[in-house]
C-alpha positions in Angstrom: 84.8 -107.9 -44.3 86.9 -106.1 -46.3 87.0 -102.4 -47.2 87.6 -98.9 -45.0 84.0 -97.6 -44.8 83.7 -96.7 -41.0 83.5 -100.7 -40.6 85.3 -101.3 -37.0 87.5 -104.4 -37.6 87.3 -107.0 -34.7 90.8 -108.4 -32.9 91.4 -111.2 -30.9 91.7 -108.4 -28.4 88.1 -106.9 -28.8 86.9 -110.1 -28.3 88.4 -111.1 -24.6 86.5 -111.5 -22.1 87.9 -109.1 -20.3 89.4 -105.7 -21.2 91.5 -104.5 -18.7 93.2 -101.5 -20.4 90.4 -100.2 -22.3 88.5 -97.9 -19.5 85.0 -97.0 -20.8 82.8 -93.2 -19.4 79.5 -94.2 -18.2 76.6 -91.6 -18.7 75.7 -89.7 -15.8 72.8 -91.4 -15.1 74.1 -94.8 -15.7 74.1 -97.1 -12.9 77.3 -98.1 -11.5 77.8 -101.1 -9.0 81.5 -101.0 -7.9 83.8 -101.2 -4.9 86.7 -98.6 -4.5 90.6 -99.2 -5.5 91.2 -100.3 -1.9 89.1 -103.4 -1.7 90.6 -106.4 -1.9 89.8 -110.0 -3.9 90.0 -113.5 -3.1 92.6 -115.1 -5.9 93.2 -118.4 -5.7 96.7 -117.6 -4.5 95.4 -114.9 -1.9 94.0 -111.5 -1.1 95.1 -109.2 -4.3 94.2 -105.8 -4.7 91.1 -105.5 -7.4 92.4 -102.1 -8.8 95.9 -104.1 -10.2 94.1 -107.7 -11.4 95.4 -108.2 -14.6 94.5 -112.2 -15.1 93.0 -115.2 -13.2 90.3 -117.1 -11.4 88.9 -115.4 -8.1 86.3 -116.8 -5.7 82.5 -116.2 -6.0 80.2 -117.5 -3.5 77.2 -119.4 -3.7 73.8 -119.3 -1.7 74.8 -123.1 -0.6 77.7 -120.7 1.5 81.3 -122.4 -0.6 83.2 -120.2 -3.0 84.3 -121.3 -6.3 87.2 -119.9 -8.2 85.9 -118.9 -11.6 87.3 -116.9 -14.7 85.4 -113.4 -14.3 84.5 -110.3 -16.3 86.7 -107.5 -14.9 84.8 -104.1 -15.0 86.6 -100.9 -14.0 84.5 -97.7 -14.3 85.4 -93.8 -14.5 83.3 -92.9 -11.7 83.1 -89.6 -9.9 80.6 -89.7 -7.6 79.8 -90.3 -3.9 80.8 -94.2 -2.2 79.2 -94.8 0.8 81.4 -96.3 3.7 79.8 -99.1 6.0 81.9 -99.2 9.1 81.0 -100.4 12.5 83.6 -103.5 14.4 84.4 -106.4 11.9 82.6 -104.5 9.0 84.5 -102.1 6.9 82.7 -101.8 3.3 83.4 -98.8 0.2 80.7 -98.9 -2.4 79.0 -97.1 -4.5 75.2 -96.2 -3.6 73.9 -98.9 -6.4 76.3 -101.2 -5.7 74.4 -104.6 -4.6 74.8 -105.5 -0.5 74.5 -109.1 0.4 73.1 -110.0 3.8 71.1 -112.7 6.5 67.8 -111.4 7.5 67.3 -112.2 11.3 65.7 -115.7 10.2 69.3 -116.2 8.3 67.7 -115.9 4.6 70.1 -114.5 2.5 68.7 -111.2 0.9 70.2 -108.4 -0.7 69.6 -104.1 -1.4 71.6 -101.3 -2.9 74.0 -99.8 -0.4 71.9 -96.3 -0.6 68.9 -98.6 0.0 70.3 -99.9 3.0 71.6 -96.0 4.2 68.1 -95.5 4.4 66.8 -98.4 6.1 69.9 -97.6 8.6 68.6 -94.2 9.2 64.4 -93.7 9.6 64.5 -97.1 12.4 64.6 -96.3 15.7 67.5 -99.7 15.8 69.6 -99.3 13.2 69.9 -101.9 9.9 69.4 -105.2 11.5 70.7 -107.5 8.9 74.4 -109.4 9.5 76.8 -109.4 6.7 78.4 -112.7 5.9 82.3 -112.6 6.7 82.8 -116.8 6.6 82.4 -119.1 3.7 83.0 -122.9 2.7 86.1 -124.3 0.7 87.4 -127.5 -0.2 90.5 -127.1 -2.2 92.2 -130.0 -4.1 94.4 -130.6 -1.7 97.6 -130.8 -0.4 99.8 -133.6 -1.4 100.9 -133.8 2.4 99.3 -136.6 5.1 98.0 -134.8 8.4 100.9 -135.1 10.6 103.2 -134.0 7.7 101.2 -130.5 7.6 101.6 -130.6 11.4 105.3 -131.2 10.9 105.6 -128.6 8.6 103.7 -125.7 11.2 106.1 -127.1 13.9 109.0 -126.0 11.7 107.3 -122.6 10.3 107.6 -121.8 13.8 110.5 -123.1 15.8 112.9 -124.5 13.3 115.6 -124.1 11.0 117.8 -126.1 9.0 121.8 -126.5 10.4 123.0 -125.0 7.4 121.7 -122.6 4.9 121.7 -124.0 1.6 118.8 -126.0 -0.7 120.3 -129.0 0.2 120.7 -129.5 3.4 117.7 -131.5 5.4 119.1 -131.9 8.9 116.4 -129.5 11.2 117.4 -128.2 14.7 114.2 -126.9 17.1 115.3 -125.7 20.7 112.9 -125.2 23.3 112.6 -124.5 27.1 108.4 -125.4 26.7 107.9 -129.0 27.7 104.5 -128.6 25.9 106.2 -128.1 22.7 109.0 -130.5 22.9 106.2 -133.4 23.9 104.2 -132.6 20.6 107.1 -132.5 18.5 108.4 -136.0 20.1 104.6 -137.2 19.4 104.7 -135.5 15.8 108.1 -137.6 14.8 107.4 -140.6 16.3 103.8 -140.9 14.4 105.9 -140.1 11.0 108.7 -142.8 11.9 111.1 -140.0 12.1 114.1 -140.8 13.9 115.6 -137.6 16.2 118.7 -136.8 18.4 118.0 -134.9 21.6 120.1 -132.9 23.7 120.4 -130.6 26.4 122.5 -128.1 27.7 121.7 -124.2 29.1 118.3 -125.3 30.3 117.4 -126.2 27.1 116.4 -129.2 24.8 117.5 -129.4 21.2 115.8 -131.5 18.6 117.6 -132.9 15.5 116.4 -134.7 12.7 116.0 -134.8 8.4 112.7 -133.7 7.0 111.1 -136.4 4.6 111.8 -132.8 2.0 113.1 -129.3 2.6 110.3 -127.0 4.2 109.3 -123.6 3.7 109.7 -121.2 6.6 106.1 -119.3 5.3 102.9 -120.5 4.1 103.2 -120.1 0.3 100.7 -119.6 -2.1 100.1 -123.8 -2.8 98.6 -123.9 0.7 96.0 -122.1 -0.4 95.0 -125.3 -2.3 94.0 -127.4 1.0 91.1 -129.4 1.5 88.6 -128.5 4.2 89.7 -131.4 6.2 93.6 -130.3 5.8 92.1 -126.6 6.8 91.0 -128.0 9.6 94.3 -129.6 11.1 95.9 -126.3 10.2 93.2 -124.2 12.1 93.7 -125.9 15.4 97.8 -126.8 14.9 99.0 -123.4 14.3 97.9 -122.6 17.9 100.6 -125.0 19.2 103.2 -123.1 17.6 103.0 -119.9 16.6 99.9 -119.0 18.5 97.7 -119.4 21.4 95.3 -122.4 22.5 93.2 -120.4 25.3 92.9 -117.5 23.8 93.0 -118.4 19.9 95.9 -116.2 18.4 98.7 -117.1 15.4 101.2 -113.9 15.3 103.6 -113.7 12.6 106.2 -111.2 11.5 105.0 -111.5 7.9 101.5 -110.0 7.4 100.9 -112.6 4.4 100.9 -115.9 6.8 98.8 -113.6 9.0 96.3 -113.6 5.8 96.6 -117.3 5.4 95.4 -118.3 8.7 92.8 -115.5 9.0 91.8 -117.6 5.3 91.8 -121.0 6.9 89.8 -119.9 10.5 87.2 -118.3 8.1 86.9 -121.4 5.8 85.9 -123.3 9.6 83.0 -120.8 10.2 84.8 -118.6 12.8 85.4 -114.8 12.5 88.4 -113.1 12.8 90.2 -109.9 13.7 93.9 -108.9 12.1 95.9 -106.4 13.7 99.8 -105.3 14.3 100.7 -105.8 17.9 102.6 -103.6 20.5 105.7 -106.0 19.6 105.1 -104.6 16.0 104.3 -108.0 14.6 100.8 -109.0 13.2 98.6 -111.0 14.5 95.2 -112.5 14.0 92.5 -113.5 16.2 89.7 -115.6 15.9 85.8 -115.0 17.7 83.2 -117.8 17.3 80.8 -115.4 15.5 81.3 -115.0 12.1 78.4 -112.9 11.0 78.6 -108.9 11.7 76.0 -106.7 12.1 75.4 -102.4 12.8 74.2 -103.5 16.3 72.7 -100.0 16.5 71.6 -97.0 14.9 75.0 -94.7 14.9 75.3 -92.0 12.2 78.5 -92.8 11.7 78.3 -96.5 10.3 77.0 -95.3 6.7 78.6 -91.9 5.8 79.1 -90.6 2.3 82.6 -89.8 1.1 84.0 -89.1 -2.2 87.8 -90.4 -3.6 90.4 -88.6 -6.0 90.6 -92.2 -7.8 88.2 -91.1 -10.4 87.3 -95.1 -10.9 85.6 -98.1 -9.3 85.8 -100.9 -9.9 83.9 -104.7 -9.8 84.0 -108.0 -11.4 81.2 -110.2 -12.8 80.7 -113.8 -12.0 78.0 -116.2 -12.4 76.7 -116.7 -8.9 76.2 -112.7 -9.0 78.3 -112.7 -5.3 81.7 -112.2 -4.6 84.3 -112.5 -1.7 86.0 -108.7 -1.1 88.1 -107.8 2.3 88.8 -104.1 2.5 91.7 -103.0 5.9 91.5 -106.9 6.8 87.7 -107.3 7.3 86.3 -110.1 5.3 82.6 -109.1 3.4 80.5 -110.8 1.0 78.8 -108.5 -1.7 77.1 -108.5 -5.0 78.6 -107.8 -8.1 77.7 -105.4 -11.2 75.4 -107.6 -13.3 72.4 -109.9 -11.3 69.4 -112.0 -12.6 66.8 -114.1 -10.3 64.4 -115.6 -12.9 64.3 -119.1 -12.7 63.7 -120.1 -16.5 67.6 -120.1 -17.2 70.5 -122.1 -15.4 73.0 -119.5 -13.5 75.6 -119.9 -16.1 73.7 -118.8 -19.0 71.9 -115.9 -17.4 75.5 -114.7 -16.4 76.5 -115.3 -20.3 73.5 -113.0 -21.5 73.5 -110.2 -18.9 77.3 -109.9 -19.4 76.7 -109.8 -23.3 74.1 -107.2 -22.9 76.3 -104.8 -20.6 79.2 -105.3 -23.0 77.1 -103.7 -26.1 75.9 -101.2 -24.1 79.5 -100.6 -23.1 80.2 -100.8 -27.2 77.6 -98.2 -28.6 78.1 -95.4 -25.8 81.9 -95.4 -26.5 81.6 -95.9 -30.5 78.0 -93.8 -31.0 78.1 -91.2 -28.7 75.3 -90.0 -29.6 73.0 -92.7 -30.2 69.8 -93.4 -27.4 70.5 -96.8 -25.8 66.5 -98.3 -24.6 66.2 -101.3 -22.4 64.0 -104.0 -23.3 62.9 -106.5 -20.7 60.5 -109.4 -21.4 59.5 -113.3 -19.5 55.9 -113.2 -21.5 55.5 -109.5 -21.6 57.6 -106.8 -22.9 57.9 -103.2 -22.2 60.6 -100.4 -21.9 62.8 -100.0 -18.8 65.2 -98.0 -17.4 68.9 -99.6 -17.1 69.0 -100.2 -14.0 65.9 -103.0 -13.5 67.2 -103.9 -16.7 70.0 -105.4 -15.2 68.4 -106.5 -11.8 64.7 -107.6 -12.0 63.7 -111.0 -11.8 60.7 -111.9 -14.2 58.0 -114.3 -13.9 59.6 -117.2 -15.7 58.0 -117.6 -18.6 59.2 -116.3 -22.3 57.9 -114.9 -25.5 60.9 -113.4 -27.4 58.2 -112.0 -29.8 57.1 -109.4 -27.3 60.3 -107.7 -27.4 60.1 -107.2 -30.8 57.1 -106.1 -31.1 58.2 -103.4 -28.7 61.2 -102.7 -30.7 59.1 -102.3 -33.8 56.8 -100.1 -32.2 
């Protein structure tokens, strides 16, 4: 179109799918489902902070319990209202009262509320909320290009070895031990890889030297995040040889971001976990064979309303309608800004239209300030409703797009 008549010209960057720099005011009553700067995201790299995502997949998960990593809609509000903290041990959860809560029933149905929904439910019972929020999810990466006892060759060196001398070059690995245990599995490691070694001894310990089929990283880099769930497995039980502890399963590391990686790969086999920094000042994370947490009992201080000097919040949209967060190290599954449950549409395409919809009425309260937005929701029937169940109820199934413009008309 050509011409200057209050026509608003359309750039490639109106038209992302995602506008990060562009922060839109809500109306008061608007409703906002959003997490606070703090929370974290599952990238396909690792945790990242959702207040600085600029680009990228991120995981979703699905009702069948795996996460995808899909492209989302990034949505960062001007908020200044009240979040709603859900602490208690393993659970540790900033949202704002609309925001959507994901949870197991006590028949392990997954269900959902609004956080101030459940702040209610947590307070009039005698016992507390009695749901359990999902901390564990499937994943089956591509993989690694790395057999079994490679990876386990590789967490053996993470651990215990080095290289003789310090340069890119150089393949020749040393390990010393005084732990028989350790030396044995090495020893077992090598001779399933037909590596050949050199031992010796002296001060009452053993050293191990060989060259590594490649050079090998002293930390777990972002590529292993790419494992299969069959490599995740080797990894969950090998790091306790090494770096860890088989009795009482441990992995301690100096560098808080292998520390993430394990707590990762325990999670991805079902377990839950605990991160912390030890009295040694390194950090270390534990894993529990429960991996569902719950408010075991009515305390007033597991929901509590608090308000931030942020003055956002901040969520994504993806199709599934769930994500993966992890806010101070506690891994939590939750809802996202824009759901729909009606069964006459595949995921994909309900995602499509709800995110079209919120993007207009993003569009015409910045642009027409004062122009009255009104929410029409139809399946067979239409009628006016408010924004909120525009954006969350399910309808019967069927459709008759006539009815909504009959309503329009009217």
């Amino acid at each position: 179109m050509h011409g200057n008549r209050g026509i608003h010209h359309f750039t490639d960057d109106d038209l992302r799918y995602r506008v990060p720099d562009v922060h839109y005011e809500r109306s008061t009553n608007a409703v906002v489902y959003c997490v606070d700067r703090d929370t974290e995201y599952l990238s396909e790299t690792g945790w990242k902070n959702i207040s600085e995502y600029e680009e990228g997949k991120i995981a979703q998960y699905t009702t069948n319990g795996l996460i995808e990593f899909v492209t989302p809609v990034y949505v960062k509000n001007n908020y200044s209202g009240e979040f709603l903290s859900i602490k208690a041990q393993g659970i540790d959860q900033l949202l704002t009262p609309d925001h959507r809560v994901i949870y197991r029933n006590t028949v392990g149905q997954l269900k959902e509320m609004s956080a101030h929904e459940l702040e209610e439910r947590h307070n009039k019972t005698s016992y507390g909320f009695r749901g359990k929020f999902i901390t564990h999810f499937n994943y089956n990466g591509p993989g690694l290009q790395l057999s079994d006892d490679e990876i386990r060759l590789h967490i053996a060196f993470k651990a215990d070895g080095t290289y003789q001398r310090n340069n890119t070059t150089n393949r020749r690995a040393q390990f010393c031990f005084s732990k028989e245990r350790k030396i044995d599995r090495l020893i077992s490691i090598l001779k399933r890889l037909s590596i050949t070694y050199d031992i010796t001894e002296r001060e009452d310990r053993r050293w191990i030297y060989f060259y590594t089929p490649s050079r090998i990283d002293k930390r777990f880099g972002s590529e292993w995040y790419k494992a299969s769930n069959s490599q995740l497995g080797v990894i969950s039980e090998e790091v306790l040889y090494w770096d860890g502890h088989v009795s009482q399963p441990r992995f301690w590391s100096s560098f808080k971001e292998d520390v993430d990686y394990i707590q990762f790969v325990w999670v991805t086999q079902g377990y839950g976990t605990n991160v912390f920094i030890t009295e040694w000042n390194v950090w270390a994370v534990t894993r529990c064979s429960f991996s569902e947490r719950s408010l075991t009992s009515k305390d007033p201080h597991n929901i509590v309303r608090t308000a931030l000097d942020d003055g956002y919040c901040y969520c994504f949209n993806v199709p599934s309608g769930m994500l993966v967060f992890r806010r101070n190290n506690e891994i939590f599954v939750s809802g996202n800004c824009l759901m729909d449950r009606s069964g006459s549409m595949t995921t994909e395409k309900k995602f499509i239209a709800k995110a079209v919809c919120f993007w207009i009425v993003r569009f015409l309260r910045v642009k027409y300030t004062t122009v009255e937005v009104v929410f029409i929701a139809h399946d067979t029937e239409a009628e006016i409703v408010n924004e909120r169940d525009f954006f969350d109820r399910s309808e019967g199934g069927g459709t008759r797009c006539s009815s909504a413009y009959t309503v329009a008309l009217q």
